[in-house]
mmCIF file as gemmi writes it, N, C-alpha and C atoms, coordinates in Angstrom:
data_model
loop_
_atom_site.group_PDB
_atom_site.id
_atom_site.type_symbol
_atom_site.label_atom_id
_atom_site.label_alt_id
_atom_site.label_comp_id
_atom_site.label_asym_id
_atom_site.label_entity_id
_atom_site.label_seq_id
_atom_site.pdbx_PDB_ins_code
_atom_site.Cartn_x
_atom_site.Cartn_y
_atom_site.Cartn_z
_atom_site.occupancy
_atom_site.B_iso_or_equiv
_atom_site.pdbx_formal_charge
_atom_site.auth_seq_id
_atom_site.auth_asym_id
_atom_site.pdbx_PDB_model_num
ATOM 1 N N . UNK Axp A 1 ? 0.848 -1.178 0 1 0 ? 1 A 1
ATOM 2 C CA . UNK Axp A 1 ? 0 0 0 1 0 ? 1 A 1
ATOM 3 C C . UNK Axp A 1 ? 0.895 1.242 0 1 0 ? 1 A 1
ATOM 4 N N . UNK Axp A 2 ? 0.17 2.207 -0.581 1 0 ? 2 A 1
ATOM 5 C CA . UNK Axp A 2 ? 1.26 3.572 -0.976 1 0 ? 2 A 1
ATOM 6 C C . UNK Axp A 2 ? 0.509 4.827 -0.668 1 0 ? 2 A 1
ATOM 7 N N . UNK Axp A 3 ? 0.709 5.632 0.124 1 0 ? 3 A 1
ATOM 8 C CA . UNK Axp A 3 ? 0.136 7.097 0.481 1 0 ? 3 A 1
ATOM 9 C C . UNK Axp A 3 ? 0.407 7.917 -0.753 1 0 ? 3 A 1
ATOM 10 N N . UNK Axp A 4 ? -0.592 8.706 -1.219 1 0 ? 4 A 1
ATOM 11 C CA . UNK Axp A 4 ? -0.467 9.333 -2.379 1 0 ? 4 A 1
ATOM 12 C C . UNK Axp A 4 ? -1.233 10.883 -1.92 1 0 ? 4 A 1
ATOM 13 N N . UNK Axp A 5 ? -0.405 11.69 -2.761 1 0 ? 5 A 1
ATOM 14 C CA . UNK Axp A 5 ? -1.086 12.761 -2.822 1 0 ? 5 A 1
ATOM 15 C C . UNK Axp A 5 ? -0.584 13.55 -4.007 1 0 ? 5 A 1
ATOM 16 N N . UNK Axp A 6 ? -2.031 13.679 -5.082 1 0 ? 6 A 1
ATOM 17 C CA . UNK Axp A 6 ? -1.74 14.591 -6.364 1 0 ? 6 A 1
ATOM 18 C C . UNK Axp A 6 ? -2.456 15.947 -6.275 1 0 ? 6 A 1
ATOM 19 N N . UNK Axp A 7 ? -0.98 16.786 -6.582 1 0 ? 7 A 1
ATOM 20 C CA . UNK Axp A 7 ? -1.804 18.126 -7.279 1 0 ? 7 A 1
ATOM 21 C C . UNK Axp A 7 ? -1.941 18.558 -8.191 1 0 ? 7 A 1
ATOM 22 N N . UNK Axp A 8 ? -3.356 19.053 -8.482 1 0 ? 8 A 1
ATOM 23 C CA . UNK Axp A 8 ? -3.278 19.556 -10.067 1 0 ? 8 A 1
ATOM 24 C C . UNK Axp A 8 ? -4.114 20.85 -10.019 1 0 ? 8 A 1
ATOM 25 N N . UNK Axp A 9 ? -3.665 21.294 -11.764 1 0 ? 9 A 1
ATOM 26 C CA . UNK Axp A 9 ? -4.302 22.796 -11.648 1 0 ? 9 A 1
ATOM 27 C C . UNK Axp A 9 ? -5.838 22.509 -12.206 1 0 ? 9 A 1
ATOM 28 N N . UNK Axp A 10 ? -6.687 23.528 -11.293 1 0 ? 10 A 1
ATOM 29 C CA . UNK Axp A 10 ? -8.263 23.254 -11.561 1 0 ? 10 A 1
ATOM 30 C C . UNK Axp A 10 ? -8.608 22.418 -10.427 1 0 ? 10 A 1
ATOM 31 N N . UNK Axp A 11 ? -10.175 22.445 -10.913 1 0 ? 11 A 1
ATOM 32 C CA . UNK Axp A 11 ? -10.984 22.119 -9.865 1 0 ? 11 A 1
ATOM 33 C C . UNK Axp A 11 ? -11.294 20.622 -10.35 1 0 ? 11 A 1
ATOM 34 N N . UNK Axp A 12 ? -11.326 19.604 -10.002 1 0 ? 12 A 1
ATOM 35 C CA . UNK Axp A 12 ? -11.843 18.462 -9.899 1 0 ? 12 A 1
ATOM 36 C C . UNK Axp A 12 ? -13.505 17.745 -9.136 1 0 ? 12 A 1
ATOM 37 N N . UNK Axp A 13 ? -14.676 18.42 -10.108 1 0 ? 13 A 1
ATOM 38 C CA . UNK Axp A 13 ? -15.408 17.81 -8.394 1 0 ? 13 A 1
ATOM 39 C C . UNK Axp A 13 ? -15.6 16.272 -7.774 1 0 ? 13 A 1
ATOM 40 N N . UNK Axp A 14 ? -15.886 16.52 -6.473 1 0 ? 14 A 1
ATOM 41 C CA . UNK Axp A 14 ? -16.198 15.65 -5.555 1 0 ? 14 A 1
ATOM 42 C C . UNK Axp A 14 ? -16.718 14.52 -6.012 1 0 ? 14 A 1
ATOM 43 N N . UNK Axp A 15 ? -18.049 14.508 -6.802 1 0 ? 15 A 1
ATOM 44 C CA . UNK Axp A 15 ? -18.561 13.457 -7.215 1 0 ? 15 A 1
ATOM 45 C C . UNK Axp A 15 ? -17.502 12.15 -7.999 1 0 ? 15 A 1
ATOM 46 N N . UNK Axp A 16 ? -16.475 12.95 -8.757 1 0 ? 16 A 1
ATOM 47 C CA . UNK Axp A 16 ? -15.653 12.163 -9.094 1 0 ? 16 A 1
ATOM 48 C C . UNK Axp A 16 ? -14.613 11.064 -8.581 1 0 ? 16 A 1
ATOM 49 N N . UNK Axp A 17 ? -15 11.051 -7.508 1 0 ? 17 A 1
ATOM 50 C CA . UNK Axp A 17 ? -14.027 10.316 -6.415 1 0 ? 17 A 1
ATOM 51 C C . UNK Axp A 17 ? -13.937 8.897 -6.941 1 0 ? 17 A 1
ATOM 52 N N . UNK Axp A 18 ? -14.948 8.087 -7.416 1 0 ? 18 A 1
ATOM 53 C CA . UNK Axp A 18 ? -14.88 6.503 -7.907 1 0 ? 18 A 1
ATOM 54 C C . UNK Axp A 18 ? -14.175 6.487 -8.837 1 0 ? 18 A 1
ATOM 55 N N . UNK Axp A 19 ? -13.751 7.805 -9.876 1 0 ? 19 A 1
ATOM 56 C CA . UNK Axp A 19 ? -12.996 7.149 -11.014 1 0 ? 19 A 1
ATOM 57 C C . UNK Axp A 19 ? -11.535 7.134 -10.527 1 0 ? 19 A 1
ATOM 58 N N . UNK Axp A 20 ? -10.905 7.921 -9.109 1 0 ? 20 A 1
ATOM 59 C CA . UNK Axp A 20 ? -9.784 7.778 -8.869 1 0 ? 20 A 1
ATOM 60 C C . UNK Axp A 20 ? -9.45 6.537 -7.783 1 0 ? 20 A 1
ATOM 61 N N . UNK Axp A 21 ? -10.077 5.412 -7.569 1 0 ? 21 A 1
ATOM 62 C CA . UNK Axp A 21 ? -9.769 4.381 -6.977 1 0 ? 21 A 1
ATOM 63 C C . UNK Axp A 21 ? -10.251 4.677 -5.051 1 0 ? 21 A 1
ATOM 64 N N . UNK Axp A 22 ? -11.167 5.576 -4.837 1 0 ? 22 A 1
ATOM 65 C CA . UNK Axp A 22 ? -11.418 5.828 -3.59 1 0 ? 22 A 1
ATOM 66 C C . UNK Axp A 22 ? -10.375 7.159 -3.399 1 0 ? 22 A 1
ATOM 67 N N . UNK Axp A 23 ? -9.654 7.825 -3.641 1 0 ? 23 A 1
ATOM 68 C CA . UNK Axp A 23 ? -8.751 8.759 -3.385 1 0 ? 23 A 1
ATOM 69 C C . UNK Axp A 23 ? -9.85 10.203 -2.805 1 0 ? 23 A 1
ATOM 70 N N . UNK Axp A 24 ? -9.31 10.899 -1.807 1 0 ? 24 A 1
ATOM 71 C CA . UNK Axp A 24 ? -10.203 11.909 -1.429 1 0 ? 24 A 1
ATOM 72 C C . UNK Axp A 24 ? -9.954 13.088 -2.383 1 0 ? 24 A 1
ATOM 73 N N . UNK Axp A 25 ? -11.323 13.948 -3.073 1 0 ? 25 A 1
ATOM 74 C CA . UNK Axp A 25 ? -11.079 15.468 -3.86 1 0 ? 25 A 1
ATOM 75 C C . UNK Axp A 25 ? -11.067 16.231 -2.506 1 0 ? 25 A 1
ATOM 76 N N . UNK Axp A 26 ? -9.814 17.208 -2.784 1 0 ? 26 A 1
ATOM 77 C CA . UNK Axp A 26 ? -9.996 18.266 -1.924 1 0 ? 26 A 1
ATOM 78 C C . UNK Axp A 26 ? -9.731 19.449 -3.191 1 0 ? 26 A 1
ATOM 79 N N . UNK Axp A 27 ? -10.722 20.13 -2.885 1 0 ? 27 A 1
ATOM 80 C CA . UNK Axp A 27 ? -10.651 21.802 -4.097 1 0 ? 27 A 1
ATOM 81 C C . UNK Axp A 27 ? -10.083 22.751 -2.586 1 0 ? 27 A 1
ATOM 82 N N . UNK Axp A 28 ? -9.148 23.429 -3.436 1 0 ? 28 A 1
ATOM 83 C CA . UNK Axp A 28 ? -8.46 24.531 -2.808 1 0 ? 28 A 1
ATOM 84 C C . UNK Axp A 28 ? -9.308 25.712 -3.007 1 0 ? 28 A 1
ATOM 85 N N . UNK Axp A 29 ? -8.899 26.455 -2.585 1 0 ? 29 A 1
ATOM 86 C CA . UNK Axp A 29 ? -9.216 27.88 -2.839 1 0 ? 29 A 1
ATOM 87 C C . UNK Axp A 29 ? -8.805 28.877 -3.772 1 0 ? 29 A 1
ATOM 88 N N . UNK Axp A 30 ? -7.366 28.205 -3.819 1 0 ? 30 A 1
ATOM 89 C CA . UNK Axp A 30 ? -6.558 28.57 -4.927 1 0 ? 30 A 1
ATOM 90 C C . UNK Axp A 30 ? -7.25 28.341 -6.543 1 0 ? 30 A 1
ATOM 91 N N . UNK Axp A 31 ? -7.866 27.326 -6.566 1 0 ? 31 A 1
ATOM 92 C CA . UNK Axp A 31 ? -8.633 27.012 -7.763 1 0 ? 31 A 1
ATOM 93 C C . UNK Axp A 31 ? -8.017 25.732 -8.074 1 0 ? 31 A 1
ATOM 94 N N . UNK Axp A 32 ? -7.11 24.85 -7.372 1 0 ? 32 A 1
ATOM 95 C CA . UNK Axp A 32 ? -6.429 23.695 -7.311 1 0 ? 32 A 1
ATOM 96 C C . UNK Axp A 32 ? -7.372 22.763 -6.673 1 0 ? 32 A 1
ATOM 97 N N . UNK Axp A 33 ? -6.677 21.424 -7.06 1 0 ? 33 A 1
ATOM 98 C CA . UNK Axp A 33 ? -7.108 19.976 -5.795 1 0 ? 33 A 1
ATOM 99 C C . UNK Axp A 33 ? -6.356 19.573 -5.621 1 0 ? 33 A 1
ATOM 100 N N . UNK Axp A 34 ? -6.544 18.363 -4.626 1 0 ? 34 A 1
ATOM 101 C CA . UNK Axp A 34 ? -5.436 17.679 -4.09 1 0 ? 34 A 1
ATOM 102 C C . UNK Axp A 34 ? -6.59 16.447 -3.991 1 0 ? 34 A 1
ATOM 103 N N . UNK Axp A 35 ? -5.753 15.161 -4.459 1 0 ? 35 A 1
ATOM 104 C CA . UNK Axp A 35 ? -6.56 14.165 -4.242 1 0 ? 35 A 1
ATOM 105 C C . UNK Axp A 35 ? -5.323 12.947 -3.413 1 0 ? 35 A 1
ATOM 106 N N . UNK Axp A 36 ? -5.903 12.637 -2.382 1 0 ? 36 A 1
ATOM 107 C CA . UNK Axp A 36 ? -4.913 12.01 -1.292 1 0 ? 36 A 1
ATOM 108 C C . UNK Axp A 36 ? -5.964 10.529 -0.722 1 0 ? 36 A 1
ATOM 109 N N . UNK Axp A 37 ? -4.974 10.253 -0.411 1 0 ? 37 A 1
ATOM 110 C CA . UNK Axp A 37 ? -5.151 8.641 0.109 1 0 ? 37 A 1
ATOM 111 C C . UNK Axp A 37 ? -4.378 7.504 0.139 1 0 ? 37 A 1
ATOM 112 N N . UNK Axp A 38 ? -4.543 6.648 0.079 1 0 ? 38 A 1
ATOM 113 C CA . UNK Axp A 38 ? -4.077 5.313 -0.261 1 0 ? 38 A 1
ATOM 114 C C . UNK Axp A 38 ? -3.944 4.588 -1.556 1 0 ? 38 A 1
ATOM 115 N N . UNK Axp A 39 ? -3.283 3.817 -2.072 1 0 ? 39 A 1
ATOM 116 C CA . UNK Axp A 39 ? -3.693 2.842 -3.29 1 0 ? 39 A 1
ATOM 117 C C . UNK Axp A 39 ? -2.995 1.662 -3.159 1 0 ? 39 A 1
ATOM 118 N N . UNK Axp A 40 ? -2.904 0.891 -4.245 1 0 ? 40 A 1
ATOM 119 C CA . UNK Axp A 40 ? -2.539 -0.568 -3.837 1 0 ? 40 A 1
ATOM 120 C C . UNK Axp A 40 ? -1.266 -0.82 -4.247 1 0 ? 40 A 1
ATOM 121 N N . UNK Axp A 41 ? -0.462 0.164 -5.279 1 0 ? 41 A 1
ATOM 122 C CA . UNK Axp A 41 ? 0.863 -0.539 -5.685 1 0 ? 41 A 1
ATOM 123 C C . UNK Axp A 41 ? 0.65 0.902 -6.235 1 0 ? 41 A 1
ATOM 124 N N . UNK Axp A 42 ? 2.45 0.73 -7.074 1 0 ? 42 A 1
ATOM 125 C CA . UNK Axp A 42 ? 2.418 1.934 -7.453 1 0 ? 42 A 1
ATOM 126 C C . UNK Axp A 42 ? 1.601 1.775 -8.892 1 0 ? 42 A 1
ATOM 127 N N . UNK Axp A 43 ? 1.313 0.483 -9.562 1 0 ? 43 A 1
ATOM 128 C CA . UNK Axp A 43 ? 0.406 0.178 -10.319 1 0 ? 43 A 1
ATOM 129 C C . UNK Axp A 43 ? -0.48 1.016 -10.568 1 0 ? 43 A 1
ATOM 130 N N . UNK Axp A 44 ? -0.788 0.933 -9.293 1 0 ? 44 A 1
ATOM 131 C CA . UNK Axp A 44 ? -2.93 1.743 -9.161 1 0 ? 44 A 1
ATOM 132 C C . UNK Axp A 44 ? -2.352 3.32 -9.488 1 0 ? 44 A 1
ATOM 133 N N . UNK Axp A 45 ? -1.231 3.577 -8.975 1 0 ? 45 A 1
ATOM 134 C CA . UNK Axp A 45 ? -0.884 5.285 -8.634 1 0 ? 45 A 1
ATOM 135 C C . UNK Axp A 45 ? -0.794 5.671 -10.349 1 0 ? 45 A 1
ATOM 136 N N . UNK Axp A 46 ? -0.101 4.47 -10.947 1 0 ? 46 A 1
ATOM 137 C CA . UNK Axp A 46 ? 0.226 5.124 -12.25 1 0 ? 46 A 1
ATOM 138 C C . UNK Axp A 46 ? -1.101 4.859 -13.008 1 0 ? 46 A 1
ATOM 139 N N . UNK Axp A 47 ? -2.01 3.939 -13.001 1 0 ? 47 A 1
ATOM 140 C CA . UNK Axp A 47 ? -3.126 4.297 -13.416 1 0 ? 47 A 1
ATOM 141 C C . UNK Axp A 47 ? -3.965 5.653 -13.33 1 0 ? 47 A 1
ATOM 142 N N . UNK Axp A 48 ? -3.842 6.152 -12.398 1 0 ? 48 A 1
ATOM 143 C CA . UNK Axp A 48 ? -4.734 7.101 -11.815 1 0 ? 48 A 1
ATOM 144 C C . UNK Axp A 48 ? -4.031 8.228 -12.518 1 0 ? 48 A 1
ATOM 145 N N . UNK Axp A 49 ? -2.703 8.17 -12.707 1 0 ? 49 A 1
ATOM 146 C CA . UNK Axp A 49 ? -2.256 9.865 -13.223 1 0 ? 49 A 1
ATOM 147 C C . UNK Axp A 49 ? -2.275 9.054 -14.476 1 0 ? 49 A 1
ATOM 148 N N . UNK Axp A 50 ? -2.411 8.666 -15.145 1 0 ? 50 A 1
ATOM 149 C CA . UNK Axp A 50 ? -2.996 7.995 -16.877 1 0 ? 50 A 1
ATOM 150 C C . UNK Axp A 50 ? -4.369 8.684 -16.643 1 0 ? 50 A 1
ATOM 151 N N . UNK Axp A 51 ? -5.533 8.225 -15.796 1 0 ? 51 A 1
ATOM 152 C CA . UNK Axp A 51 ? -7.082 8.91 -16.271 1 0 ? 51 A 1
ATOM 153 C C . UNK Axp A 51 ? -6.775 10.53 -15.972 1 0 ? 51 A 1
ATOM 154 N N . UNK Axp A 52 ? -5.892 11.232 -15.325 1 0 ? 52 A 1
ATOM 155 C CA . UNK Axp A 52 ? -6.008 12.695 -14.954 1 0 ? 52 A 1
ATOM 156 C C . UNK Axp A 52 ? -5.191 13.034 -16.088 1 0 ? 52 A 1
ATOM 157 N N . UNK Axp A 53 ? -4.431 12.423 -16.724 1 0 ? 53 A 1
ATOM 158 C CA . UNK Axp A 53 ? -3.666 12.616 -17.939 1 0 ? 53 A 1
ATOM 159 C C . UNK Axp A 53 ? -4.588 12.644 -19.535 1 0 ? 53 A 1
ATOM 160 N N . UNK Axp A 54 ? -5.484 11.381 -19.041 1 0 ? 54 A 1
ATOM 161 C CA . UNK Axp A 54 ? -6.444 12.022 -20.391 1 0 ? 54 A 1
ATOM 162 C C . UNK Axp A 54 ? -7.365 12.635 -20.259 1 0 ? 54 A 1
ATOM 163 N N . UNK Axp A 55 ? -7.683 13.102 -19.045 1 0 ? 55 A 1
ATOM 164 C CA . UNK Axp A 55 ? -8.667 14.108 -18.909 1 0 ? 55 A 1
ATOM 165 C C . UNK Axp A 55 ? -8.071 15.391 -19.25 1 0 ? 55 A 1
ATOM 166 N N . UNK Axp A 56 ? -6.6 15.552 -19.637 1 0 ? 56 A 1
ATOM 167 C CA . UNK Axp A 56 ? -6.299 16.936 -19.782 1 0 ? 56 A 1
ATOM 168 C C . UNK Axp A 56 ? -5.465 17.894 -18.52 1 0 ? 56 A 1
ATOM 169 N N . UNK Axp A 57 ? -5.793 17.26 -17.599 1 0 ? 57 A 1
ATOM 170 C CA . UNK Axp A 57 ? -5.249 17.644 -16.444 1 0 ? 57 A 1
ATOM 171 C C . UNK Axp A 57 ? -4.117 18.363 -16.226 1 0 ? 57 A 1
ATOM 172 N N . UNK Axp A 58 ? -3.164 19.102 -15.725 1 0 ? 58 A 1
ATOM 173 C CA . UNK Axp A 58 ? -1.916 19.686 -15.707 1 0 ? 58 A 1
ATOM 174 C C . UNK Axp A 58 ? -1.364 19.742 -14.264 1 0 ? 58 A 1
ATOM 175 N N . UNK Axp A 59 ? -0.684 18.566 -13.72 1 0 ? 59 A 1
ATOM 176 C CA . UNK Axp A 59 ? -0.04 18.395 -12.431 1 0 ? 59 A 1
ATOM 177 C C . UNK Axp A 59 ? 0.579 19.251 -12.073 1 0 ? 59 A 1
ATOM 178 N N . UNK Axp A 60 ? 0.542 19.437 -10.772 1 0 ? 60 A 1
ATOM 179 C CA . UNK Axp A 60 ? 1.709 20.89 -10.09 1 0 ? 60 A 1
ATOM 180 C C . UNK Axp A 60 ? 2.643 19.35 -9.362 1 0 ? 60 A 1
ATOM 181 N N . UNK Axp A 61 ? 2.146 18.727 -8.306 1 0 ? 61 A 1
ATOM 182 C CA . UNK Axp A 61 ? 2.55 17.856 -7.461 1 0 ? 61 A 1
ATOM 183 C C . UNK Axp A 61 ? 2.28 16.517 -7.687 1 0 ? 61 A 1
ATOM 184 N N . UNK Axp A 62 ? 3.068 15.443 -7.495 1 0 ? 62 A 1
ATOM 185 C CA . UNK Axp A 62 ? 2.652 14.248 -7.314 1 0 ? 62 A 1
ATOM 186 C C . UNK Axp A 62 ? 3.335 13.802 -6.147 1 0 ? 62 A 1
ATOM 187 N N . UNK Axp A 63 ? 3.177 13.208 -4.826 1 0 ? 63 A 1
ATOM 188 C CA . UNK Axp A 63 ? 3.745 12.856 -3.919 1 0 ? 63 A 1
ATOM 189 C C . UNK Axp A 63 ? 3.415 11.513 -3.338 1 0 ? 63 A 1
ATOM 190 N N . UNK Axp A 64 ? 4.346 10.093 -3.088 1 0 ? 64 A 1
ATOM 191 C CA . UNK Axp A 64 ? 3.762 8.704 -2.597 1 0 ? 64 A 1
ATOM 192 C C . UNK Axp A 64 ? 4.939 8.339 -1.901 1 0 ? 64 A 1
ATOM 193 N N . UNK Axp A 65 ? 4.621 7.606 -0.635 1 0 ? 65 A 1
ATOM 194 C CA . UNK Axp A 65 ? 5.484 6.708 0.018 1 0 ? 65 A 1
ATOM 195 C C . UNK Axp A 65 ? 4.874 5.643 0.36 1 0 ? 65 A 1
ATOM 196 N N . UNK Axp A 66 ? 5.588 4.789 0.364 1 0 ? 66 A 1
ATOM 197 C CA . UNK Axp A 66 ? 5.462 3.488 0.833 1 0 ? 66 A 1
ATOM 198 C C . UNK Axp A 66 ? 5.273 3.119 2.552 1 0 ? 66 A 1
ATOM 199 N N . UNK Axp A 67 ? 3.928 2.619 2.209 1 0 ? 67 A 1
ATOM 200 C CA . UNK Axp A 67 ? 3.213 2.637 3.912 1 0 ? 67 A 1
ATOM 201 C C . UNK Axp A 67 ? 3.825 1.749 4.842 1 0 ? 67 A 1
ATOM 202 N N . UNK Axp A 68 ? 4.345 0.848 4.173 1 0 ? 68 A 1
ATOM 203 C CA . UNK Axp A 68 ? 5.493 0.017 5.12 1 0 ? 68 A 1
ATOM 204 C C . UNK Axp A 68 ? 6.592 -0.245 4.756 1 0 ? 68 A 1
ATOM 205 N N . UNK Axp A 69 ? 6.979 0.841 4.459 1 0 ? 69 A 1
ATOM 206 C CA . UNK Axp A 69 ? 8.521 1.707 4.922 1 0 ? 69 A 1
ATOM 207 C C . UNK Axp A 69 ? 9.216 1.591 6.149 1 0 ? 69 A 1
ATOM 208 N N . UNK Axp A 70 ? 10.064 0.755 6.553 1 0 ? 70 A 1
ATOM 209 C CA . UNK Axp A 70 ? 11.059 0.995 7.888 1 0 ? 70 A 1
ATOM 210 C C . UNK Axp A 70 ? 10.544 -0.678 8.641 1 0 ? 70 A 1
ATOM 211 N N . UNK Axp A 71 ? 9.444 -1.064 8.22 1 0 ? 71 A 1
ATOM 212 C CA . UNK Axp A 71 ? 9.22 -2.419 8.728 1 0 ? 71 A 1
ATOM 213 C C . UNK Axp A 71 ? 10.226 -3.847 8.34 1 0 ? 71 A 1
């Protein structure tokens, strides 16, 4: 399992949450999101910036570590 957190420019809404694998939308204020959570490998992670990739999307951030790290 891998902690993820993407940023991108624009608003993403909420409702969209199932097409990113359960990942939480957060809309900034800035006019940004951040969609954070968990996923299953980095598999799932690179899937997910593939659908924000053909949606057009334009990343500021991508950030993941490995949840069992140091074990």
């Amino acid at each position: 399992m891998r902690n993820v957190e993407i940023k991108i420019q624009g608003i993403i809404d909420e409702e969209c949450e199932q097409w990113f694998s359960g990942l939480k939308i957060h809309a900034l204020e800035s006019g940004d999101t951040i969609l954070s959570g968990t996923v299953q490998d980095q598999a799932a992670l690179c899937g997910i910036i593939a659908r924000l990739r053909y949606l057009g999307l334009q990343f500021i951030s991508v950030n993941s570590d490995d949840i069992n790290a140091g074990e």
